[in-house]
N, C-alpha and C positions, 0 to 999 in steps of 0.2 A: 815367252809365250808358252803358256800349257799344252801339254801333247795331247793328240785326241785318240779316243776310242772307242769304237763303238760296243756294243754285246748286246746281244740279241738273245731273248730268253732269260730278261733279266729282273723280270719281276719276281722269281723266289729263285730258292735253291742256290745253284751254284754260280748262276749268272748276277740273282743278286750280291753273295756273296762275292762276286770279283769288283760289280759296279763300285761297293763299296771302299772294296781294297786299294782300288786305281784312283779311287777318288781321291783319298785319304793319301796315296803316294804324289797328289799333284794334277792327275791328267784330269779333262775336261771332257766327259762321260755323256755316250745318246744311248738313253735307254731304249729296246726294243721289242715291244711283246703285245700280244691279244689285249689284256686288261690294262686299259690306265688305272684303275684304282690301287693294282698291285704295282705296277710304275713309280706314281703318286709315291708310295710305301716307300721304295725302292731310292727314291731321290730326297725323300726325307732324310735318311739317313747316309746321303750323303754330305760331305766337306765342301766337295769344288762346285764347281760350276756341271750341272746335270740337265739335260733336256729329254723329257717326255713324248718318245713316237710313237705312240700305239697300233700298231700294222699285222697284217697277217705276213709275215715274211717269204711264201712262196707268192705274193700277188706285187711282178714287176713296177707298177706302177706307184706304189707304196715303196717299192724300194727306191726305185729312181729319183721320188721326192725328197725322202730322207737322204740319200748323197748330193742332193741340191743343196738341201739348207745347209750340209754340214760343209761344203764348200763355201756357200755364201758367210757364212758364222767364222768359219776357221780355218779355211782352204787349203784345209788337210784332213790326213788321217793316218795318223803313224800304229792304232790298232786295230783291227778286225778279228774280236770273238766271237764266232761263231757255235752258239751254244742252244740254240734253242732244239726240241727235240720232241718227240710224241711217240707214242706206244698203243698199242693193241691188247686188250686182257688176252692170256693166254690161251692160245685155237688153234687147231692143226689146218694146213692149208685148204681144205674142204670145207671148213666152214669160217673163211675168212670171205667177208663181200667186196667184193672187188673194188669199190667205191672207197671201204675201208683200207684197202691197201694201198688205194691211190692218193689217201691224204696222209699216208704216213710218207710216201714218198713226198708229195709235194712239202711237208713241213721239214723234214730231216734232210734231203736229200736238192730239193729244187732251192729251197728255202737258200740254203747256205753254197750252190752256183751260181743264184743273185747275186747274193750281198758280195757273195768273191769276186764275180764279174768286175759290179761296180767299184771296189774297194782295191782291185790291181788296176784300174782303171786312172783313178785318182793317183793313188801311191807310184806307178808309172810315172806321171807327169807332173808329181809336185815337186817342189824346190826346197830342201834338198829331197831328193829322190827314195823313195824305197820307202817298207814299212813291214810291218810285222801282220799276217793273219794263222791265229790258233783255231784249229777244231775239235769240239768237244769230238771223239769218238767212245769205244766201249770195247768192255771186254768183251764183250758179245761180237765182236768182228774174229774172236779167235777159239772163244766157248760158247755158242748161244746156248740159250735155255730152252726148255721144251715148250712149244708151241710159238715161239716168236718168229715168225720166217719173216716176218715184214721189216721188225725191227732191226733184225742180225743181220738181211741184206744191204739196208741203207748204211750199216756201219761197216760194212765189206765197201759199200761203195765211197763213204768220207778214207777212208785209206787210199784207194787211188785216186781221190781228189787232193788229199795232202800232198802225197809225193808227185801227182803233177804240176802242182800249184809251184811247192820246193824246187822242182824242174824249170819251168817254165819262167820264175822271178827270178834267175839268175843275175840275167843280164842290168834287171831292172832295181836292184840288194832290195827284192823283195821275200821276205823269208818265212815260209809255213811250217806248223807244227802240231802234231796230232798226240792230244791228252786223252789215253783210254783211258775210264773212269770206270769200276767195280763198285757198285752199293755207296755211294754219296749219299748221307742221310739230309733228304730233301723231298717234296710230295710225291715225287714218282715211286718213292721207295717203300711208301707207309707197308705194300701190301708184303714187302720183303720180312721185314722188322716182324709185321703176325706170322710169317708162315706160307712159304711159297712153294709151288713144286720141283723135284729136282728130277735128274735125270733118269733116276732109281724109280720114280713114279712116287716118293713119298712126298711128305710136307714139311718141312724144317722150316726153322726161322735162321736168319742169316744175318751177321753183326752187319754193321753199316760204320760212316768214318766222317767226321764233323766237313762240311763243303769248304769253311775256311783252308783248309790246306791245298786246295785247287786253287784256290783264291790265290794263293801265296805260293803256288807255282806259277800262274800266269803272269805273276808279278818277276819271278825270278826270271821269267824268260823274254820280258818285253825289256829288261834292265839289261839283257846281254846285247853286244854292239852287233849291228848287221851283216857283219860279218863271219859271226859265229849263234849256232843254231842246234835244241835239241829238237831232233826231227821226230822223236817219237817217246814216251813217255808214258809209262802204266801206273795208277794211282787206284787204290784199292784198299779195302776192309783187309788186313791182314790174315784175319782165319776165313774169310768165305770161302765159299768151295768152289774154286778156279782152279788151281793148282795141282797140277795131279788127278786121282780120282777121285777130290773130293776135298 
């Protein structure tokens, strides 16, 4: 039997780029995101076997469904990517509307306590036991950029979701692992590539690093046995300005 995995946020970028990876190594892939038509895309290009769940990932009832079918279908889940993710154009807290902040939590943040929920909830009680969930994080949990408070918070916050997750799946060899990603050239980044602000107050333009190599860590790390785990992982544009002062 195919292993299954879900990934959430996989209609472009990096999510698609894993769905495709995972597919192609075997496992049997639920896609998850806003647009079925980028889904659609998404599972075109896949090998195995792929299912189409179009859902807003912070709305329970949506998730709850999608770990019905995928019990009823394959009464498991040996992966859980958690990858989907939203941003705010650049604003200092004063002129963020609160409504706006509130849905970048609910996507980044609520979004991926569901799907975790449900997904140690399964991987608890399947036969055999245990399973693997990754969280996309960022570098921005350790440099944020000027004006992102909303986004640098929730990635403060997938940190201690990770290593309570890692915590907490002990007993159950359910094992988490948090991939902070730097400039992954994918639609969030186009505005990087023109020309973004930095800390300096200027505008530079900042390299970015093809999404397949995420791709091909998630893959490296769902092939390691449950009882061995990178629990934390930084993946990044080599020359952006993280490192140092710049």
């Amino acid at each position: 039997m195919n292993k299954v995995a879900i990934i959430t946020g996989a209609g472009t970028g990096v999510g698609k780029a894993t769905a495709v990876k995972l597919s192609d190594a075997g496992f049997s892939v639920i896609l998850i995101g806003r647009r079925k038509n980028k889904l659609d895309e998404t599972k075109k290009a896949c090998n195995n076997e792929a299912i189409v769940f179009p859902m807003d990932v912070s709305n329970e009832t949506d998730v709850k469904k999608c770990f019905e079918l995928v019990q009823k279908e394959f009464s498991r889940v040996d992966l859980l990517f958690n990858n989907a993710g939203t941003f705010l154009s650049s604003k200092t807290i004063d002129r963020i509307n609160f409504n706006e902040w509130k849905e970048v939590i609910e996507v980044n943040l609520n979004g991926m306590f569901l799907f975790s929920k449900y997904a140690f909830s399964v991987m608890k009680n399947q036969s055999p036991i245990g399973g693997r969930i990754i969280n996309n994080g960022s570098v921005s949990a350790y440099a944020p950029r000027p004006g992102s408070i909303a986004y640098t918070a929730t990635k403060h916050a997938v940190t201690g979701m990770t290593k309570s997750l890692s915590l907490d799946g002990r007993p159950f060899s359910i094992v988490c692992s948090q991939i902070d990603i730097g400039n992954a050239d994918t639609p969030m980044t186009e505005g990087i590539k023109k020309g973004i602000i930095q800390a300096d107050g200027s505008i530079r333009r900042e390299p970015t690093f093809d999404p397949e190599h995420i791709a091909d860590a998630v893959l490296h790390l769902v092939k390691l046995p449950l009882d061995t785990n990178i629990l934390n992982m930084t993946m990044m544009a080599s020359n952006m300005p993280f490192i140092g002062r710049g």
